[in-house]
N, C-alpha and C positions, 0 to 999 in steps of 0.2 A: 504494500500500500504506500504508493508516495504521492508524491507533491505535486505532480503535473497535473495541471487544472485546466480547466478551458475558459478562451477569454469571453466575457460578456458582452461585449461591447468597447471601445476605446478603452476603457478601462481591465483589469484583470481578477482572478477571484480565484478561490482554490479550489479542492473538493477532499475531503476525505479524513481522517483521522489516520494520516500517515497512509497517504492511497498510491497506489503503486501503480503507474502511470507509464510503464513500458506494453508492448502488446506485441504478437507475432501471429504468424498461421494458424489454422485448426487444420485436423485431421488425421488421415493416413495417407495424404496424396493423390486421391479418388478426388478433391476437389481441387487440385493443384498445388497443394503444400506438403509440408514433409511433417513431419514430426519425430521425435526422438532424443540423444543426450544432448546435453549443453555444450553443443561445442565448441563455442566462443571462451565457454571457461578451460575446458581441454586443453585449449591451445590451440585447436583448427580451427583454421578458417567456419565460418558458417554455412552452411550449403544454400544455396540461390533458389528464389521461389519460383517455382514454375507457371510460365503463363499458361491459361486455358485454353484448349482449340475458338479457334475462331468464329467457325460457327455455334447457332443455339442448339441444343439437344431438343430432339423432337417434343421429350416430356415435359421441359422448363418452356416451350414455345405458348401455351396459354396464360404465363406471366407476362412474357416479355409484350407481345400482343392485345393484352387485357389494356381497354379505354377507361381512364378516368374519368368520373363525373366533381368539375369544381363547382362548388357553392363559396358566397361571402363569407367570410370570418375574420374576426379578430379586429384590427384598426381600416378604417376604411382603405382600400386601395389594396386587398390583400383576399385570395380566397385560399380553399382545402379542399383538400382530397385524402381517398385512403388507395392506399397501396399493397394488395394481397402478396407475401411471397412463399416460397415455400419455408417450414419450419427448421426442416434437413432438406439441404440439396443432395443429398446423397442418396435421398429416397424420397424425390417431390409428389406429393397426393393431392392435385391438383384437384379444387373443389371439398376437400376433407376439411370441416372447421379448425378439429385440434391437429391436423396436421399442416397446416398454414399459420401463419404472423400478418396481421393487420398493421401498416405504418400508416402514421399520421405524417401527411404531407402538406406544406404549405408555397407557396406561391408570389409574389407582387403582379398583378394583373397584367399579361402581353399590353404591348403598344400596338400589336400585330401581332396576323398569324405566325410569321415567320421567323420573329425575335426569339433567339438562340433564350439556355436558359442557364444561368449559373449555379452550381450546387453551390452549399458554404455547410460548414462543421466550424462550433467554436469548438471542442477540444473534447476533453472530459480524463476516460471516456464515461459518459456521461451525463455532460450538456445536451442542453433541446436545442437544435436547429431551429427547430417552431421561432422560439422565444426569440432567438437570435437575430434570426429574417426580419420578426413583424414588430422587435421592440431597437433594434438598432442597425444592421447592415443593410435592410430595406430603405430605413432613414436617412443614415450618415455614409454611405458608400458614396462614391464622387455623380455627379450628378450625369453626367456622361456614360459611366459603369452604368449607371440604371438604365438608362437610354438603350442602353445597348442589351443588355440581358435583362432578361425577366430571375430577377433571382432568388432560388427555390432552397429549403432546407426539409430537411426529412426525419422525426426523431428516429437515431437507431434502432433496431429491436433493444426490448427490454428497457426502453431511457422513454423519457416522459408521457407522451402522449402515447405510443407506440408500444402496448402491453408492457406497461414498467415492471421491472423488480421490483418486488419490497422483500425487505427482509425480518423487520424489528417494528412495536410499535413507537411512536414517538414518547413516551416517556422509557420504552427501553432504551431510545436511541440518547434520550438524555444523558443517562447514566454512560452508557456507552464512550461518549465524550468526554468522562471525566475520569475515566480508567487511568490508571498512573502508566505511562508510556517508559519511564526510567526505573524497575522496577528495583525495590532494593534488598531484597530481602527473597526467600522462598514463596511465601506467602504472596507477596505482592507479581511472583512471575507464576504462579499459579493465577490469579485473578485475570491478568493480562492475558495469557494462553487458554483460559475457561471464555472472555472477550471475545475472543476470535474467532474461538469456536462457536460459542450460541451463533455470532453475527451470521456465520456461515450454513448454520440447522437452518437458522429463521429464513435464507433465501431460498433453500429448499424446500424445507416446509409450505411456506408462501406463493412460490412463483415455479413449481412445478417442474417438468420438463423442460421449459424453454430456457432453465439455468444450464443445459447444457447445449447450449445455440445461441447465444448473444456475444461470437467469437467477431474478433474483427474480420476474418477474410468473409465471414458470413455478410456482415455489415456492408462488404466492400461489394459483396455479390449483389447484394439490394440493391446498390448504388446503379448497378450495370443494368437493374431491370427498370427500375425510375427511369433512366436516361432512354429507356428504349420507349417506353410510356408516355414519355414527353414529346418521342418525335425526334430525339435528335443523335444525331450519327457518330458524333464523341462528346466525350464529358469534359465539359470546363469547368472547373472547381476552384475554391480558395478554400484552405482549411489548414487550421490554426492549431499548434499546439500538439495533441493528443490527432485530431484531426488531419496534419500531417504524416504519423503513421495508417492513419484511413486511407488517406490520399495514393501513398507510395503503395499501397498493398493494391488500389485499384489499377495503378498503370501497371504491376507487376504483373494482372493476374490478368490482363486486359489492355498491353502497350497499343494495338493498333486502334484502340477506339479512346482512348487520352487523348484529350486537346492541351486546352490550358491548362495548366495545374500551377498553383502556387503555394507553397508548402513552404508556412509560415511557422518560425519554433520551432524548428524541426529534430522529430524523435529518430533514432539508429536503430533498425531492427537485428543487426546482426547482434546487440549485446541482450547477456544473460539478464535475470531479475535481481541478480545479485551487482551488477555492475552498472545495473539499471538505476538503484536506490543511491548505490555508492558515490558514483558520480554527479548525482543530483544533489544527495548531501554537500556533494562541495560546491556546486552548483549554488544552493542555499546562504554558502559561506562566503565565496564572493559577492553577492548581492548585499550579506549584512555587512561585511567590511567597507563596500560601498557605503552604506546607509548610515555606518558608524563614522566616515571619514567626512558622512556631510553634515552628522549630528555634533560632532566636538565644534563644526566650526558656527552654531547658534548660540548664543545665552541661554542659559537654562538646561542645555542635553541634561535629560536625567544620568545618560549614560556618563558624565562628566565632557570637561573639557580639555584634556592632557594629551590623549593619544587614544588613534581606534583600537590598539590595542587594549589598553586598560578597558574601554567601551567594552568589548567580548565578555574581558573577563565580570565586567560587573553583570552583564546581563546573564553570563551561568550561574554566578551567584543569587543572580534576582532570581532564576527558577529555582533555583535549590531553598528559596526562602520560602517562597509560594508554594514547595513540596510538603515543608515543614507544616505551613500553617497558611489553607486557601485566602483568601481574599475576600471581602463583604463587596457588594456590588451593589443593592439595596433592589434586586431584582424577585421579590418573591420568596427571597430566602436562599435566593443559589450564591453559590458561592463561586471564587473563579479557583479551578484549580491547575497546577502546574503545567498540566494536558493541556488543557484549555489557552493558557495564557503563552503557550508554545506556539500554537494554533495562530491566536493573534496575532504574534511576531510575523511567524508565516506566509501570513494574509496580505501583509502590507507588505511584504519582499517584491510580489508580484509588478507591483506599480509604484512608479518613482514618486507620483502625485500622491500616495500615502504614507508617505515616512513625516510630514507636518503631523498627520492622524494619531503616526506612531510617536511621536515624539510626545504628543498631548498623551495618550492613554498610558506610556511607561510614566509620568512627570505624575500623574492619577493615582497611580499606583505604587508608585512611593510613597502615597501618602497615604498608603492603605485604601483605596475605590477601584475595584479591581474590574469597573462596570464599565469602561471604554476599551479596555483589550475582549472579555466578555461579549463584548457587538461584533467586536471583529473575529471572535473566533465563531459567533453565532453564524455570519456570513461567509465565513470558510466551509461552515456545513451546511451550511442552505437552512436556516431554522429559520424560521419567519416569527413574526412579534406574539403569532397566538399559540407559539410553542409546538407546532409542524415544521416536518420537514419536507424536501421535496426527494426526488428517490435519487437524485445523485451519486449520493455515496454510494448505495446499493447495487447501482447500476457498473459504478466506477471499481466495485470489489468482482463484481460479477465476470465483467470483461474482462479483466486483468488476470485473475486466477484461472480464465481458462487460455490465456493468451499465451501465460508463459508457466514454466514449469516454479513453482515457489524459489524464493531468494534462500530460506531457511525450512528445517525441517522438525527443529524443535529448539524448545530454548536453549541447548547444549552449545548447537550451530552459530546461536547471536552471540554468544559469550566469547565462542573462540574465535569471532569476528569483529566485535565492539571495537578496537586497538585500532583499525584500520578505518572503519567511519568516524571516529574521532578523532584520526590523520588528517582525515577528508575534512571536521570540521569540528572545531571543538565548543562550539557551541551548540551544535544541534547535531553531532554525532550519535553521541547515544541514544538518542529517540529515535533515530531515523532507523540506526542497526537493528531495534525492537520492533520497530512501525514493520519491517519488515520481513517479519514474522506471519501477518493476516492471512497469504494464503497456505500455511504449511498444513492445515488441517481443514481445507475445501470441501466440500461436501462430494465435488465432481472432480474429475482427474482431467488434468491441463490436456489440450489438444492440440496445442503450439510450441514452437521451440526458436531459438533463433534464427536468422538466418537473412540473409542479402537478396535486395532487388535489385536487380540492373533493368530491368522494361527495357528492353533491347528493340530499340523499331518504334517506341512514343516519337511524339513532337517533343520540340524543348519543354524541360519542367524548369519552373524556380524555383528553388532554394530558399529560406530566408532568415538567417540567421543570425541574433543579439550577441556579442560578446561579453554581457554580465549578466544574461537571460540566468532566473534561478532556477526554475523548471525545467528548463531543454537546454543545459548548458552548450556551448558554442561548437565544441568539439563535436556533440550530435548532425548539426548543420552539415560540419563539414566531412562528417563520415556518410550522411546518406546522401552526398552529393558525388561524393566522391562513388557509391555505387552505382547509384543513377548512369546511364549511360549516355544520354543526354540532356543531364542537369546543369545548369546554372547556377552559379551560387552567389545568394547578393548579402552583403554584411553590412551589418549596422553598428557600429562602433558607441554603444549607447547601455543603459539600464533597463529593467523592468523585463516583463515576459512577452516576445514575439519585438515584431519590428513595422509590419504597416498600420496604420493606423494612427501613430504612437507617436508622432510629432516631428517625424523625420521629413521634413519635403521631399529629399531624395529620396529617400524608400519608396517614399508615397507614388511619386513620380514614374521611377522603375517600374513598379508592379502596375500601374495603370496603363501605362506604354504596353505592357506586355498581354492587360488583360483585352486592351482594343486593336492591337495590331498583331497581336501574337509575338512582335520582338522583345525579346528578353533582352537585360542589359548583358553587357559584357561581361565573362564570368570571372570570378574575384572581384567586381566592384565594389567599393567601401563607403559606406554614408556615415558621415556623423548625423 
């Protein structure tokens, strides 16, 4: 479970209680993937995803041919649709209720018949498309992008609208969130490992079979039967974050029918789950050092004003304080606790326009009001004010444990590994070595493994990749560019998670060029 979140909008947000945000194939290779040992941690190379024949299988041809009926919804200027697919493509029962998945699809109305349409994913995995399309990318995407594309988002199976997971109720998910991620004691790594476990009963329990079919190459298949449902003859896409690995699994699996693609944040499929967390942790740790080298130079950093160093170390200490003894918040009687207040750090790493936030909520908290990190870690899990949640997380553990094989297998595994996420980061090492734990006791056996896409034969993809990004640190960018076979790679020399959107002209610029004329910039070009 980590920390790759999907963006909302211009702005970023997280998901999970420690949500492990790498994802890979399903299968046995009957759908184009491999599956089997970690060979990235071996030491081999990873084996390369296989693309699908070209044509449609006779049996999947009532999907891909199946008409939409759109009705209004949502803000004006915006309809829906559902989208039948099969539940297993490995065995489609075309017309059978429980063996099909209904997706909720959404739209911004054609100008025309003939206006192409652009997929978008903010990240997760996770995030609603829905939300994304009809509360911000339908809005603030360049005004010319809308001209041009009609632009569609789709929730994946199992995430919002689109038969969500659930796992837990919302007051189990409460408690859930307050689980001590640093455990210290026997007792406290039994409660943490009993955590992970119910979380994992409860999405089986709940959400049936289809917990074992909410794998990204499934998702990326969906994609390929939208796109044929639309009408249109390749996929132009933008997706962000978590969405990025959406992206690159669909030109792998499907390079002659990729158009645009812009793969924003970008995740490496060839690494394991274990070097998935690991490198994010430090990922995390360059964003705080950032955020500590801009906090000593205000009046008032709670963190002090001497060196980002000393910053680090008072913020371990702050949690270690908050372990001891939660925080009053004056919210009903919750308290913040060290989990939580992790959480909120977290939340603001994402975006450089919340370390102000973070600066107020640790200055709060010094004084004992532990009720501004508390919001922010509320909005890390998606809690909303009447104490619901949305199915994010659930969605974001779902994907993820069948993506890739667990990071750890039991507490023994984070211990004799802790030393080394706290190499990565000594501030939030040993939560992350733990957070890392979630899927070692899954309900369902992973059906993905690592492993490299080259899309041999797409049109150019872009790349798009932050060099202090905390989520998708830099070096992701440039390892699935560097697979990609006609990728691009465009860097933003900047903060916070992803890169268009995000204040850069030149990004902004690149990516626009690229999504109305199909030119990409030049590859290694560098925007501040």
């Amino acid at each position: 479970m980590n920390h790759t979140r999907f963006v909302r909008g211009p702005g970023a947000a997280l998901v999970g209680a420690a949500l492990l945000v790498s994802g890979c194939t399903s299968g046995d290779g009957s759908d184009g993937t491999r599956s089997g040992a970690t060979a990235s941690e071996a030491g081999a190379p990873a084996p390369h995803l296989r693309p699908l024949p070209a044509g449609v299988p006779d049996e999947l041809r009532p999907y891909y041919d199946q008409k939409l009926h759109w009705r209004g919804c949502g803000p004006a200027g915006f309809e829906c649709a559902t989208l039948r697919v099969p539940l297993d493509y490995a065995h489609p029962q075309h017309g059978k209720r429980d063996a099909e998945v209904r997706l909720a699809v959404t739209r911004s109305k054609p100008r025309g018949g003939d206006q192409p349409h652009l997929q978008v994913n903010p990240g997760g995995p996770g995030g609603s498309a829905i939300e994304y399309v009809q509360e911000s990318a339908g809005l603030s995407y360049p005004e010319e992008v809308r001209k041009r594309y009609s632009l569609v988002g789709m929730d994946p199976r199992g995430v919002g609208r689109s038969e969500p997971v659930t796992c837990l109720t919302d007051k189990q998910m409460d408690a859930y969130t307050r689980v001590d991620q640093t455990p210290d004691d026997a007792a406290e790594t039994r409660e943490l490992a009993d955590a992970y476990k119910k979380f994992g009963k409860g999405c089986a329990q709940r959400s049936g079979k289809l917990i074992g079919h909410v794998s990204t190459t499934e998702a990326a298949r969906d994609m390929d039967v939208l796109r044929s449902a639309l009408g249109d003859k390749k996929l132009d896409y933008v997706g962000a974050s978590y969405g990025t690995y959406l992206g690159a699994t669909y030109a792998g699996l499907f390079p002659g029918r990729s158009g645009r693609l812009v793969l924003d944040g970008a995740m490496d499929p060839s690494l394991s789950s274990r070097r998935v967390n690991r490198e994010q942790t430090a990922g995390f740790e360059t964003a705080f050092k950032a955020f500590a080298e801009d906090c000593v130079r205000h009046s008032g950093c709670p963190l002090g004003r001497d060196s980002a160093g000393k910053a680090a170390e008072r913020m371990s200490a702050f949690f270690a304080r908050v372990d001891k003894k939660p925080l009053k918040t004056g919210d009903s009687g919750r308290t913040l606790t060290e989990a939580q207040a992790t959480m909120g750090v977290i939340r603001a790493m994402y975006d450089k326009g919340s370390w102000p936030m973070l600066r107020e909520a640790l200055s709060a908290a010094r004084k004992g009001d532990g009720s501004q990190l508390l919001a922010l870690s509320d909005d890390y899990y998606e809690r909303g004010p009447d104490g619901t949640y949305s199915n994010t997380m659930y969605a974001n553990a779902a994907v993820n444990c069948l993506d890739l094989p667990p990071a750890f297998s039991g507490p023994e595994a984070v211990r004799k590994a802790t030393d080394s996420f706290e190499k990565a980061s000594p501030v939030f090492g040993r939560g992350f070595a733990w957070a890392a734990l979630n899927c070692g006791d899954w309900p369902h056996k992973p059906t993905g493994s690592p492993h490299r896409i080259a899309a041999k034969g797409a049109d150019p993809i872009l790349v798009v990749g932050t060099t202090r990004d905390p989520a998708t640190p830099y070096r992701w960018a440039r390892g699935l560019a560097g697979q990609l076979e006609t990728a691009r790679l465009l860097t933003y020399d900047g903060d916070g998670h992803t890169g268009y959107q995000r204040g850069s002209t030149c990004v902004d610029r690149a990516v626009n060029t690229y999504l109305l004329s199909g030119t990409p910039p030049k590859n290694g070009t560098t925007c501040h």
